[in-house]
C-alpha positions in Angstrom: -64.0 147.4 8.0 -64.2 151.2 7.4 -64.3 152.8 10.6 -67.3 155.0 11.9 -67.6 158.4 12.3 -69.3 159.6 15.6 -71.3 162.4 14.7 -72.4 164.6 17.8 -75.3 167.5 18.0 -74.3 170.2 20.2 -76.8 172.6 21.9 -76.8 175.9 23.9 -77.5 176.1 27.5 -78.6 179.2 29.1 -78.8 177.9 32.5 -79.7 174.5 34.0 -83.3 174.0 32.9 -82.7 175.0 29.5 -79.5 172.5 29.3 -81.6 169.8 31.1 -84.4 170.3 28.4 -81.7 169.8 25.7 -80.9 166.8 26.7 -84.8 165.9 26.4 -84.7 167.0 23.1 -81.9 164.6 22.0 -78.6 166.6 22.3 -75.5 164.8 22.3 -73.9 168.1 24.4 -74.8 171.0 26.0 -72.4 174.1 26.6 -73.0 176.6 29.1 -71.1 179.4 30.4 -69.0 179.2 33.5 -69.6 182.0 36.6 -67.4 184.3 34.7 -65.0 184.5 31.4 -67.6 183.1 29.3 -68.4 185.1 26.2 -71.8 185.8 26.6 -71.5 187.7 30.1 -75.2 187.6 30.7 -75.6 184.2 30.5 -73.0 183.3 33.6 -73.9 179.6 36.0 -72.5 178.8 39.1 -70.8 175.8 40.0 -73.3 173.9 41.4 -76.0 174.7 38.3 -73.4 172.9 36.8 -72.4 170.0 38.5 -75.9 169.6 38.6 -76.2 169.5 35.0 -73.1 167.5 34.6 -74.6 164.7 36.3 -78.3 164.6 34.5 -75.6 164.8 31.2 -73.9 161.9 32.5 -76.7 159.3 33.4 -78.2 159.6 29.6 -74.6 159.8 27.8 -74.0 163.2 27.2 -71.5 165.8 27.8 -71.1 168.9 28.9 -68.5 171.6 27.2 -68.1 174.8 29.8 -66.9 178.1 27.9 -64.3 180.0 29.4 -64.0 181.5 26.5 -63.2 185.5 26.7 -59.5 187.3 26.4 -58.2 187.6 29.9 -56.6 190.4 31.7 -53.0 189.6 33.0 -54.2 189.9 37.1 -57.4 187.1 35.9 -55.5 184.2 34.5 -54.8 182.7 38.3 -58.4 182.8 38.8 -59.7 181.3 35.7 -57.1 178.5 35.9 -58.7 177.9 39.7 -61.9 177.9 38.0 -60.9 175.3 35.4 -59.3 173.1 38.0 -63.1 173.8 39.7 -64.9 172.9 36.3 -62.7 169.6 36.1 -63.6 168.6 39.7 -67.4 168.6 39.2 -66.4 166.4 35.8 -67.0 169.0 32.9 -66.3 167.2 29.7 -63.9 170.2 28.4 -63.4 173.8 28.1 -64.0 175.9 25.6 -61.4 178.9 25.8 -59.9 181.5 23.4 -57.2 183.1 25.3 -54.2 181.1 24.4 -52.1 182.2 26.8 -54.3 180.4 29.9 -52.1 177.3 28.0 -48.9 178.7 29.9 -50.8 177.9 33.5 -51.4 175.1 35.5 -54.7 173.6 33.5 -56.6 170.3 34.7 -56.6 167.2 32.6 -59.3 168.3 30.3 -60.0 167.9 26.7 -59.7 172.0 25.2 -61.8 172.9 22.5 -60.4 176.3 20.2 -64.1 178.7 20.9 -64.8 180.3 17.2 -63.4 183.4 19.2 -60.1 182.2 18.0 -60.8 183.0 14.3 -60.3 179.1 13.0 -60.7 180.1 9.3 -57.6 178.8 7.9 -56.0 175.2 7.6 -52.8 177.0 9.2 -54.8 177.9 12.4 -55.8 175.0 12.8 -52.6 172.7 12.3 -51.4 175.3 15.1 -54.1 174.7 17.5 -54.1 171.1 16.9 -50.1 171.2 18.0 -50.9 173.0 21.1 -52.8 170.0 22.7 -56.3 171.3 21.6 -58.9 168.2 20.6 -61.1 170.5 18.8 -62.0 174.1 16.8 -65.2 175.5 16.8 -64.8 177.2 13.0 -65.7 180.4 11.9 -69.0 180.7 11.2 -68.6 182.3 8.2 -66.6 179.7 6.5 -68.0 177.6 3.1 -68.2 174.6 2.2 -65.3 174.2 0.1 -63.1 176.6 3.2 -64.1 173.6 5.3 -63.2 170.9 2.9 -59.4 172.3 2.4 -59.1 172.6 6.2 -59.8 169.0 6.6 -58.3 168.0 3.9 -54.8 169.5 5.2 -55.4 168.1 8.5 -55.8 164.4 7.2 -52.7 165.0 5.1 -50.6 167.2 7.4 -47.3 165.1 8.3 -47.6 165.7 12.4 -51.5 163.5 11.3 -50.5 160.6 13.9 -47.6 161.8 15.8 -49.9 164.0 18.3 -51.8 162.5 20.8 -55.1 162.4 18.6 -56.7 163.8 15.6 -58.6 167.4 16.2 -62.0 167.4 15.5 -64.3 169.9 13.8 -67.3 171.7 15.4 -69.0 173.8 12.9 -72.2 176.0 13.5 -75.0 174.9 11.8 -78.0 177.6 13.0 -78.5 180.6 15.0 -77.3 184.2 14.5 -74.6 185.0 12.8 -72.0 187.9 13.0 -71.2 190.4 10.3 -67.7 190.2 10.9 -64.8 188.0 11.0 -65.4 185.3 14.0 -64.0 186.9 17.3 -62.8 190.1 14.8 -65.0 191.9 15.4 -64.0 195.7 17.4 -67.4 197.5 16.7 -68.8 196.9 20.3 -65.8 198.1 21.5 -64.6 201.1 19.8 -68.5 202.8 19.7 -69.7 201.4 23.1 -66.6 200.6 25.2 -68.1 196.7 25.7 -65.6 194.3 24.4 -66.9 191.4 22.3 -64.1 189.6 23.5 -64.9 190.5 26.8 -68.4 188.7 26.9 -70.1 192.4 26.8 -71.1 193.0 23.2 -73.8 195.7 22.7 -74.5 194.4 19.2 -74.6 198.0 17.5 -74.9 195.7 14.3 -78.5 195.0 15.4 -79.3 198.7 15.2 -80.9 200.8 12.2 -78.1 202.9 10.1 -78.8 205.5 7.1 -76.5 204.5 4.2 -74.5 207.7 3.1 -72.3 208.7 0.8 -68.5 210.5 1.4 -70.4 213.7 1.1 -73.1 213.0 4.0 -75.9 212.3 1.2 -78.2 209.8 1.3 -78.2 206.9 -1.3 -81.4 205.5 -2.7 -82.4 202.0 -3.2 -83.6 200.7 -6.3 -87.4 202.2 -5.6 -85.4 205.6 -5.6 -85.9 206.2 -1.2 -83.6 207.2 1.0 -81.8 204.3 2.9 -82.8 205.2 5.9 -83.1 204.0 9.2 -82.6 200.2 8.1 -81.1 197.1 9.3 -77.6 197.1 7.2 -75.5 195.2 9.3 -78.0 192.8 10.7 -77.5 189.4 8.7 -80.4 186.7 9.0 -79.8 183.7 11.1 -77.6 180.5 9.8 -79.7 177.7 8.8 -77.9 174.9 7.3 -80.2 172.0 8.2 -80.0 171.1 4.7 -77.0 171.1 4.0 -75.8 168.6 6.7 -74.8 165.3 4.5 -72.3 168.0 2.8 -70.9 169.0 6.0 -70.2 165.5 6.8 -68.4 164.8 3.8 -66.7 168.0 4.3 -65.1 166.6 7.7 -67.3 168.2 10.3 -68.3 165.8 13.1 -69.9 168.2 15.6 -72.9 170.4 14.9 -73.6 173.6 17.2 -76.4 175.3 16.8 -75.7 179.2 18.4 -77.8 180.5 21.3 -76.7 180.6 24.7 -79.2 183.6 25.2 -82.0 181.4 23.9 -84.8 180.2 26.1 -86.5 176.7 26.4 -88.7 176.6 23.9 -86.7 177.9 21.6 -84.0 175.3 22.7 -86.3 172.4 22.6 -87.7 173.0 18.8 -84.5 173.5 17.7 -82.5 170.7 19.0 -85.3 168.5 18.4 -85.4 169.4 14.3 -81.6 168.9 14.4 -82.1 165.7 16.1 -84.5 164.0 14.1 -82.4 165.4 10.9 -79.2 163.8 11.8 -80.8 160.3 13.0 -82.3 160.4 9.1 -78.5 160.4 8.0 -77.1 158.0 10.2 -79.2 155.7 10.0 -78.9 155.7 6.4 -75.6 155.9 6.6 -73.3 153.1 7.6 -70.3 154.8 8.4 -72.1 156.9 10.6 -72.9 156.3 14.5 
């Protein structure tokens, strides 16, 4: 008999309520930022929020992934390894982290996922994080099809493939905003604003208007023969790959996030609730699927 593959829809949670009215909506996960070192420093929960919403998870079957997922300063390690211990205690499903070096400290018994902060584009990166105990990547976001296929592909076929404690799994991003750089390479923030990406605090100067000039200072037209000026160049659209999910499958992706820990309910709620109804289409279709 061919073995199934558990497919899982994984949804942002900006706080309690919004992660309690994913679940509503039919999401398999929830992940939500811890009280501090998550990458989206605005969207912090404290311990009890989240016990809280560990145990609604719980009684319907689903889990709950905590990101603790920013680089770390040398004197914050201790603290974020108490906070994980913290996480575990309260029955967090796993942590999502990016700093690799919070691997050298005392860490609970918890399944680690790789955050996309850890610039999972290549099969190499992978193979590597898979060897350091991690269960699963989140992948770049800006990865194609075919980039996804050839990591899997070297996973399946990659000699240590049954000598580690388990396969890793693949979490790819299937809607929300997406970044105009490399996943967790982007310095912009930074280097203009002094608000590290990395550090949860990005100002997102790539949402702001820009002229387009040349080396001289001019200003190049468009095709209409105006001035780029004062426009959106660096501001991509939002990721929407809801059609595009059977070919993710079959590429080897078993987890779908959709991006949006700064989202609120309703936008939540409709989204999960598309992605839902989507993905039960396939499965049930689908044999191999659960």
């Amino acid at each position: 008999m061919t073995p199934s593959t558990h497919i899982s829809l994984l949804a942002p949670a900006r706080d309690l309520e919004v992660g309690i009215a994913a679940i509503q909506a039919g999401a398999d996960a929830v992940y939500i930022g811890a009280p501090e070192f998550g990458a989206r420093q605005a969207a912090g929960n404290s311990l009890e929020d989240i016990a809280e919403l560990v145990l609604y998870a719980h009684r319907f079957g689903a889990q709950v992934l905590v990101t603790l997922n920013t680089l770390l300063h040398d004197d914050e390690y201790p603290r974020a390894c108490a906070l994980a211990h913290e996480l575990y205690k309260v029955g967090v499903d796993a942590l999502i982290i990016q700093d690799l070096n919070l691997l050298n400290y005392n860490l609970p018994p918890i399944r680690l996922h790789a955050s996309t902060q850890c610039d999972n584009r290549t099969p190499e990166q992978v193979l590597h994080l898979q060897q350091l105990g991690f269960r699963r990547v989140v992948l770049a976001r800006e990865l194609s099809i075919d980039q996804i296929k050839e990591i899997n592909y070297t996973i399946q076929h990659s000699p240590l493939e049954g000598e580690l404690e388990g396969s890793i799994e693949l979490e790819a991003f299937v809607h929300g905003a997406l970044c105009v750089s490399y996943s967790g390479r982007c310095y912009l923030s930074e280097v203009l604003m002094n608000r590290s990406a990395n550090r949860g605090c990005c100002a997102q100067p790539c949402r702001q208007r820009y002229d387009l000039l040349d080396k001289d200072g001019n200003e190049i037209l468009d095709d209409n023969g105006q001035p780029i000026h004062q426009r959106y160049l660096l501001s991509l659209q939002d990721m929407d790959r809801s059609l595009h999910l059977a070919e993710l499958i079959e590429a080897g992706v078993t987890t779908f996030k959709i991006e949006g820990r700064l989202k609120d309910r309703d936008y939540v709620t409709n989204i999960v609730a598309y992605y839902r109804q989507l993905l039960d289409q396939l499965i049930d279709a689908t044999p191999t699927l659960q």
